[in-house]
Z-matrix of the N, CA and C atoms (Angstrom, degrees):
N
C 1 1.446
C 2 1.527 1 108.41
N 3 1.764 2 126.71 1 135.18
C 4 1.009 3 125.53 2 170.95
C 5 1.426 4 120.48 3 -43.99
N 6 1.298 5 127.37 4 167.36
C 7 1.619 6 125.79 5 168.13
C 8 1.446 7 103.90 6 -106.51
N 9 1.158 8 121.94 7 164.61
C 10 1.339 9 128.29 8 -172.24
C 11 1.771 10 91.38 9 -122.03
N 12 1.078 11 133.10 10 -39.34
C 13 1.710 12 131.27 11 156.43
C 14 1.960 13 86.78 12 64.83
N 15 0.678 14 119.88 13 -146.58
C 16 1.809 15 124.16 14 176.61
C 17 1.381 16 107.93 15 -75.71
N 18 1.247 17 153.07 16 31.16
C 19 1.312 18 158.13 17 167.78
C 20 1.415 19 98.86 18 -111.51
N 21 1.609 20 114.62 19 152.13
C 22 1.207 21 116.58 20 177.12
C 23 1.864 22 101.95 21 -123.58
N 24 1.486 23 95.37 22 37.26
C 25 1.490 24 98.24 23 171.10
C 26 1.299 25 106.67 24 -152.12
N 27 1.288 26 132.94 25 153.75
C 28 1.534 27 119.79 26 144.08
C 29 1.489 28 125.38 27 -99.52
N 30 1.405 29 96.28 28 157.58
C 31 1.777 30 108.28 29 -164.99
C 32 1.893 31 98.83 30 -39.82
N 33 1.207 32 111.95 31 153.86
C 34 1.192 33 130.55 32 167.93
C 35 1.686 34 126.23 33 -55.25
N 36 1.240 35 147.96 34 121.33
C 37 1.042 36 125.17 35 -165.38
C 38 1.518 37 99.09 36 -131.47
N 39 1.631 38 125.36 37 131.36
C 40 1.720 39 111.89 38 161.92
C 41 1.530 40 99.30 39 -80.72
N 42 1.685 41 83.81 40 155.08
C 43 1.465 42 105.19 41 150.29
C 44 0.955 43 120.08 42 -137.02
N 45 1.748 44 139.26 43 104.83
C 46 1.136 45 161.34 44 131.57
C 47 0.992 46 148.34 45 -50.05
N 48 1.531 47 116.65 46 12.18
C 49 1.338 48 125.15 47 159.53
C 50 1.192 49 115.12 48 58.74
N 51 1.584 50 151.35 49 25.34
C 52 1.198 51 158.03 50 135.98
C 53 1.397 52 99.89 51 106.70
N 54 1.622 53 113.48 52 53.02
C 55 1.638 54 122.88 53 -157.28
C 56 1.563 55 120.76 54 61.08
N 57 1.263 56 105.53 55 -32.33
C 58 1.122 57 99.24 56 -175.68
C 59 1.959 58 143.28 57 -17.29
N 60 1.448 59 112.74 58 65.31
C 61 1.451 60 109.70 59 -161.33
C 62 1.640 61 118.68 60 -53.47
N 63 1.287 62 120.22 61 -4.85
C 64 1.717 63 129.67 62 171.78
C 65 1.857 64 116.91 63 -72.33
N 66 1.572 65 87.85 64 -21.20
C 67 1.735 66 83.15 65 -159.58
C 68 1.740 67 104.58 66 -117.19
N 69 0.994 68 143.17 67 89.76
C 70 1.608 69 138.86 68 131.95
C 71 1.566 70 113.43 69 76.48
N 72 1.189 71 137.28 70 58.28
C 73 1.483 72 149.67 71 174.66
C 74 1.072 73 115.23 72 -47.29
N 75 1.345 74 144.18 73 164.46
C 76 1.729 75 121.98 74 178.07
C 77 1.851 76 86.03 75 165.76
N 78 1.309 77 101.78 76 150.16
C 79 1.864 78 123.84 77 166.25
C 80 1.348 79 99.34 78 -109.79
N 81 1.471 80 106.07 79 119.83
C 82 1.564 81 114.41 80 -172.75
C 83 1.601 82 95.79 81 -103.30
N 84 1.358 83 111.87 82 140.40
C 85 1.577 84 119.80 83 143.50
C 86 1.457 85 121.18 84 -166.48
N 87 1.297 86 96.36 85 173.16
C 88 1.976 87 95.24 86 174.36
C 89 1.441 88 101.29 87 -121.82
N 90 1.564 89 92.43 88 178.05
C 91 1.665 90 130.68 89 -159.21
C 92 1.053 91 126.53 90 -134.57
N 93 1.085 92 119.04 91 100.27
C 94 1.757 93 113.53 92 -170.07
C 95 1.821 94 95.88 93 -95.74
N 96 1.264 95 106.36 94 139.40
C 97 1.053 96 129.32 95 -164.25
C 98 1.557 97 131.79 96 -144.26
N 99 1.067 98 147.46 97 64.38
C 100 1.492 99 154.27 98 -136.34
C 101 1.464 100 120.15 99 40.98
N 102 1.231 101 122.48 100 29.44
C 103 1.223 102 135.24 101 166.00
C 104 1.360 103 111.05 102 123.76
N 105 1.485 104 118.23 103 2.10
C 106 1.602 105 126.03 104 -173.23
C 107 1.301 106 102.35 105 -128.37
N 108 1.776 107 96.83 106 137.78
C 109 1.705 108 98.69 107 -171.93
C 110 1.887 109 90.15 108 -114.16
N 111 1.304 110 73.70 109 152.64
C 112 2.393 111 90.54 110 -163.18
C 113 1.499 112 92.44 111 -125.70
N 114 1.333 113 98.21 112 121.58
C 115 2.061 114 110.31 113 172.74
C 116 1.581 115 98.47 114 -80.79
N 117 0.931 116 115.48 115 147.17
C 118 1.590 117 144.47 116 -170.31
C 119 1.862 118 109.66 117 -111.46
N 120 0.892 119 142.62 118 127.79
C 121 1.476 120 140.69 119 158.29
C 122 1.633 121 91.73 120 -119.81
N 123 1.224 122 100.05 121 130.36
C 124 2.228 123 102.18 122 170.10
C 125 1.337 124 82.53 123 -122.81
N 126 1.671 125 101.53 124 153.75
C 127 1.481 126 102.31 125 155.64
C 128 1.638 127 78.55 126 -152.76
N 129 1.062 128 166.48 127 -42.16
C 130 1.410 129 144.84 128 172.68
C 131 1.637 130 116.10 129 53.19
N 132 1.701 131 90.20 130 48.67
C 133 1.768 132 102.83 131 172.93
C 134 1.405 133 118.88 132 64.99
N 135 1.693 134 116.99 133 33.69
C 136 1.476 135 116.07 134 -176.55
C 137 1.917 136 94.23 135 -84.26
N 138 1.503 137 105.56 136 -39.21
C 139 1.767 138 100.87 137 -166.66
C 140 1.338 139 113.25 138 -90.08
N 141 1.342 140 109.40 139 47.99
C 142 1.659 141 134.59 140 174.37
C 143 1.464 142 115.40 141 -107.49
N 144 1.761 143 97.13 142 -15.94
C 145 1.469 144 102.83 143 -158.43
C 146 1.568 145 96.26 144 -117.71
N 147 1.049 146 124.71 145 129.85
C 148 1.831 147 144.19 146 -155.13
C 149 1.276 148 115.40 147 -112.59
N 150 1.706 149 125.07 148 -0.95
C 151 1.323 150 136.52 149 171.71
C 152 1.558 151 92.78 150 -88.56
N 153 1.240 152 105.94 151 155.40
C 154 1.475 153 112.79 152 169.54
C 155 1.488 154 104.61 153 -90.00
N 156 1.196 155 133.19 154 -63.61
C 157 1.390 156 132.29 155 177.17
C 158 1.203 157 117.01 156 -49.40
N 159 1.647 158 136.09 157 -36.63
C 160 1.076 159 115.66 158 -179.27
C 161 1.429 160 117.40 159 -83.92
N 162 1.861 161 118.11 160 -7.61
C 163 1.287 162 136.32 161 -162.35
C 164 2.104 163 90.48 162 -82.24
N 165 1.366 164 113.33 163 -37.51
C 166 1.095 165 115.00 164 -179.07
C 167 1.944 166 128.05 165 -72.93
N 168 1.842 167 82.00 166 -33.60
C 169 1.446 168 86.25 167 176.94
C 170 1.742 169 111.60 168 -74.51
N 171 1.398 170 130.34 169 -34.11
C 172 1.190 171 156.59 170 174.33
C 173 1.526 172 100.20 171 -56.30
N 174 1.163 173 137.14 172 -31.97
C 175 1.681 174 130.99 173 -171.24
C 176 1.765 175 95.56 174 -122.57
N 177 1.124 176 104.62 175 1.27
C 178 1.630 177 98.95 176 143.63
C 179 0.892 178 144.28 177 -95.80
N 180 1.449 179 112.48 178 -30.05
C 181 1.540 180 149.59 179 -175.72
C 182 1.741 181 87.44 180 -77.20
N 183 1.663 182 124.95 181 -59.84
C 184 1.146 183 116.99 182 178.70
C 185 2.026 184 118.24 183 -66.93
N 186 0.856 185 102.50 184 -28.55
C 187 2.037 186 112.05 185 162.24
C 188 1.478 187 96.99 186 -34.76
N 189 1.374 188 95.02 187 -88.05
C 190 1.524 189 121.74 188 -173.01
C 191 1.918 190 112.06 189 -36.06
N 192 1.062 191 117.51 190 -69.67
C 193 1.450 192 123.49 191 -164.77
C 194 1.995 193 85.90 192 -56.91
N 195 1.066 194 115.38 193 -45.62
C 196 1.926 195 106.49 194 -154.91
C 197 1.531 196 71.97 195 -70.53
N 198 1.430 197 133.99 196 -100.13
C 199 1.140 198 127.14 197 -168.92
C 200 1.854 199 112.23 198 0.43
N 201 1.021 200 120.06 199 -98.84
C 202 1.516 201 109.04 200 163.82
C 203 1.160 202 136.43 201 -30.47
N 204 1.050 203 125.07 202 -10.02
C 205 1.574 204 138.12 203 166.91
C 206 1.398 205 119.21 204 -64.84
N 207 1.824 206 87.90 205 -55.50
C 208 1.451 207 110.24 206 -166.85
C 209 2.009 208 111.78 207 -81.92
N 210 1.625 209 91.75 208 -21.98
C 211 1.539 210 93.40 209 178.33
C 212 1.637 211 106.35 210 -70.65
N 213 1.491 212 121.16 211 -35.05
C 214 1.127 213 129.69 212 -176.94
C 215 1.645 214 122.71 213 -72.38
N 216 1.626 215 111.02 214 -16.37
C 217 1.382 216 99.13 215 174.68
C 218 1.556 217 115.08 216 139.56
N 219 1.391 218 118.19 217 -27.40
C 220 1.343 219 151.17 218 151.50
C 221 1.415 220 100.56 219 -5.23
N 222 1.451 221 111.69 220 134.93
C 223 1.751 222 83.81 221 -177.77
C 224 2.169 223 72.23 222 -147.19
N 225 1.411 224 117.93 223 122.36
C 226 1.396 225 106.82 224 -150.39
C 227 1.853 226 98.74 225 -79.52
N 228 1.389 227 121.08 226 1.73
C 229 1.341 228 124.34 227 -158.10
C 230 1.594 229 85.62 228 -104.03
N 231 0.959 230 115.30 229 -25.17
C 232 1.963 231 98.86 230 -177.58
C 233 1.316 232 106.35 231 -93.13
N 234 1.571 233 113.53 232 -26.47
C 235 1.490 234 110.48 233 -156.21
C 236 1.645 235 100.23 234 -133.39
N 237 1.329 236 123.49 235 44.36
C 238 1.674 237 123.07 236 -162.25
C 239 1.532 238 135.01 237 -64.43
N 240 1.965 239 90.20 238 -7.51
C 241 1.566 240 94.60 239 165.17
C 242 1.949 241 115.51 240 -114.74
N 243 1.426 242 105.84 241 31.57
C 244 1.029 243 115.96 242 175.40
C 245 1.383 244 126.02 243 53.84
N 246 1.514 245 116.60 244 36.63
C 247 1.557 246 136.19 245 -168.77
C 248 1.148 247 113.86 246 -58.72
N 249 1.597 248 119.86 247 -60.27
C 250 1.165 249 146.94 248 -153.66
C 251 1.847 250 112.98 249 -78.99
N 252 1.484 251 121.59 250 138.15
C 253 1.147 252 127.50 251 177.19
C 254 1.571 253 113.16 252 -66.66
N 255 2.045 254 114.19 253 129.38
C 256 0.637 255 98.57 254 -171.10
C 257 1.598 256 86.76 255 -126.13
N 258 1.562 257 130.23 256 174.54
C 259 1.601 258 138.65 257 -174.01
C 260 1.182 259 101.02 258 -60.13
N 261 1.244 260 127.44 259 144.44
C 262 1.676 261 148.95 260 161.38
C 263 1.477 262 116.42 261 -96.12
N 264 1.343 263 132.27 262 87.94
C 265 1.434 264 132.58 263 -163.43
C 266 1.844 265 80.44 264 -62.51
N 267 1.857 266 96.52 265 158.64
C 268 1.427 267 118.27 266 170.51
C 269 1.322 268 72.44 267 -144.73
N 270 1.669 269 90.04 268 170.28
C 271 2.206 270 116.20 269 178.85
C 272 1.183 271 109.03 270 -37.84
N 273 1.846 272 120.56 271 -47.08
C 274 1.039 273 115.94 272 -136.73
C 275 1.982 274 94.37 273 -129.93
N 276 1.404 275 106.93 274 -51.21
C 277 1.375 276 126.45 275 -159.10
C 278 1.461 277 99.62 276 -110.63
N 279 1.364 278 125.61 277 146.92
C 280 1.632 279 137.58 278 153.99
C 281 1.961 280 109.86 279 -80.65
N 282 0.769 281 81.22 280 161.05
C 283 2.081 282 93.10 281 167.23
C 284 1.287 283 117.68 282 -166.63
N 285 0.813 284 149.06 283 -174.71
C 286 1.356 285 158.97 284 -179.78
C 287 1.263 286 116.99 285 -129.14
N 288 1.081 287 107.27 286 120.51
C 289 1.814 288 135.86 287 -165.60
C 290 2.113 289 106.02 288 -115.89
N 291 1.432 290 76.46 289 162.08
C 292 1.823 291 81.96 290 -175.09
C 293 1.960 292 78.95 291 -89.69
N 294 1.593 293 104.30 292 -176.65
C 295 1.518 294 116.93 293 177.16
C 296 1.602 295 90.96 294 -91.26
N 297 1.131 296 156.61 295 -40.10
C 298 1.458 297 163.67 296 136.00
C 299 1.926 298 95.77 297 -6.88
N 300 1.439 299 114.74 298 -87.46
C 301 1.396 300 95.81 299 -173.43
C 302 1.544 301 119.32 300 -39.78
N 303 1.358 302 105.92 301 -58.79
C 304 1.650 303 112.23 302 -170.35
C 305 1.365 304 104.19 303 -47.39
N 306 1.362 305 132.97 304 -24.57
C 307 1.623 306 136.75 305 -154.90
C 308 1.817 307 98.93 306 -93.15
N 309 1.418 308 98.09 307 -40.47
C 310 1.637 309 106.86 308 168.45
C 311 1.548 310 108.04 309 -61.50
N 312 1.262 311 128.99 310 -39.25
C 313 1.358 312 128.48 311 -153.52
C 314 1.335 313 106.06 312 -74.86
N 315 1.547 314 102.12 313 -33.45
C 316 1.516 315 105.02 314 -171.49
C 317 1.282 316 106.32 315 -104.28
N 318 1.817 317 118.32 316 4.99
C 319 1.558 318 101.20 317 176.29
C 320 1.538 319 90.61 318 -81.71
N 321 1.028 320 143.06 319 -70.10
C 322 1.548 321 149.07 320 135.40
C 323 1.799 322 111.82 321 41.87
N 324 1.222 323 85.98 322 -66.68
C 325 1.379 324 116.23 323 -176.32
C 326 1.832 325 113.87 324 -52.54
N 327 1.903 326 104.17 325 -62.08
C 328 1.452 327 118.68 326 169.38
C 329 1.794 328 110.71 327 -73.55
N 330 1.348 329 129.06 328 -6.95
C 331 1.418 330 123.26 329 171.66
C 332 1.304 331 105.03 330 -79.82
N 333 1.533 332 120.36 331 -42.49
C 334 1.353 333 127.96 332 -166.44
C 335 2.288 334 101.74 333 -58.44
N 336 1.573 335 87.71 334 -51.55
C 337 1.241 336 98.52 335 -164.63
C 338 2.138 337 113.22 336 -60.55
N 339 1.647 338 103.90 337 -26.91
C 340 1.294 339 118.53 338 -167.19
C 341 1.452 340 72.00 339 -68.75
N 342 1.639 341 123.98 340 -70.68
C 343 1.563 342 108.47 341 -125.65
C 344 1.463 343 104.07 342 -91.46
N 345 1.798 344 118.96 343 19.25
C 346 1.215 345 130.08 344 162.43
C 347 1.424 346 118.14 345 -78.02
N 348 1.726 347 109.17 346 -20.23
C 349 1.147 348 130.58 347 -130.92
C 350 1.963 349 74.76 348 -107.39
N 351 0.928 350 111.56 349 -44.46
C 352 1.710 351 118.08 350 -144.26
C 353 1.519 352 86.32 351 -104.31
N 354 1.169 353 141.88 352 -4.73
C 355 1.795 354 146.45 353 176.21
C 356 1.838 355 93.79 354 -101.64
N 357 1.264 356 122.97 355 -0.23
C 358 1.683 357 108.99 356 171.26
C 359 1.125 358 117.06 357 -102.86
């Protein structure tokens, strides 16, 4: 079992079922929370999607954002559809971003990487 050590979450984990696109996709984690730790399954419409590659890029893209969520403060029992503004690390400085910018940053982010991907 992960440790929670000074975190009140553990790291994010997929489970994908060995690609398997028939069977139940999901980012697992827990939550420690006033003395009770709560398991998490997200899937936020990844097993809607019937490509394998885009089913993979989509439950990474979803890894990544909860991970950042949760580093930022996110606590999934107050806020469980992820409404609320959470910090945007920069190099140097934090700020506060809507979930809309950050969602641009990283669509941005996977276009750059496709059409890096498709120029090799």
């Amino acid at each position: 079992m992960a440790s929670f050590k000074k975190k009140t979450y553990t790291d994010p984990v997929i489970s994908r079922h060995d690609n398997d696109l028939a069977k139940d996709w999901y980012v697992f984690f827990r939550y420690k929370y006033a003395g009770n730790v709560y398991k998490f399954k997200r899937r936020e419409g990844i097993n809607k999607i019937k490509d394998l590659q885009e089913r993979l890029s989509a439950v990474e893209d979803l890894k990544y954002e909860l991970k950042f969520d949760l580093k930022n403060g996110w606590n999934p029992l107050d806020d469980p559809k992820r409404e609320l503004d959470y910090l945007l690390p920069t190099s140097k400085d934090h700020f506060r971003s809507t979930k809309n910018q950050a969602k641009i940053i990283i669509k941005r982010e996977i276009q750059l990487r496709l059409l890096n991907e498709k120029g090799k």
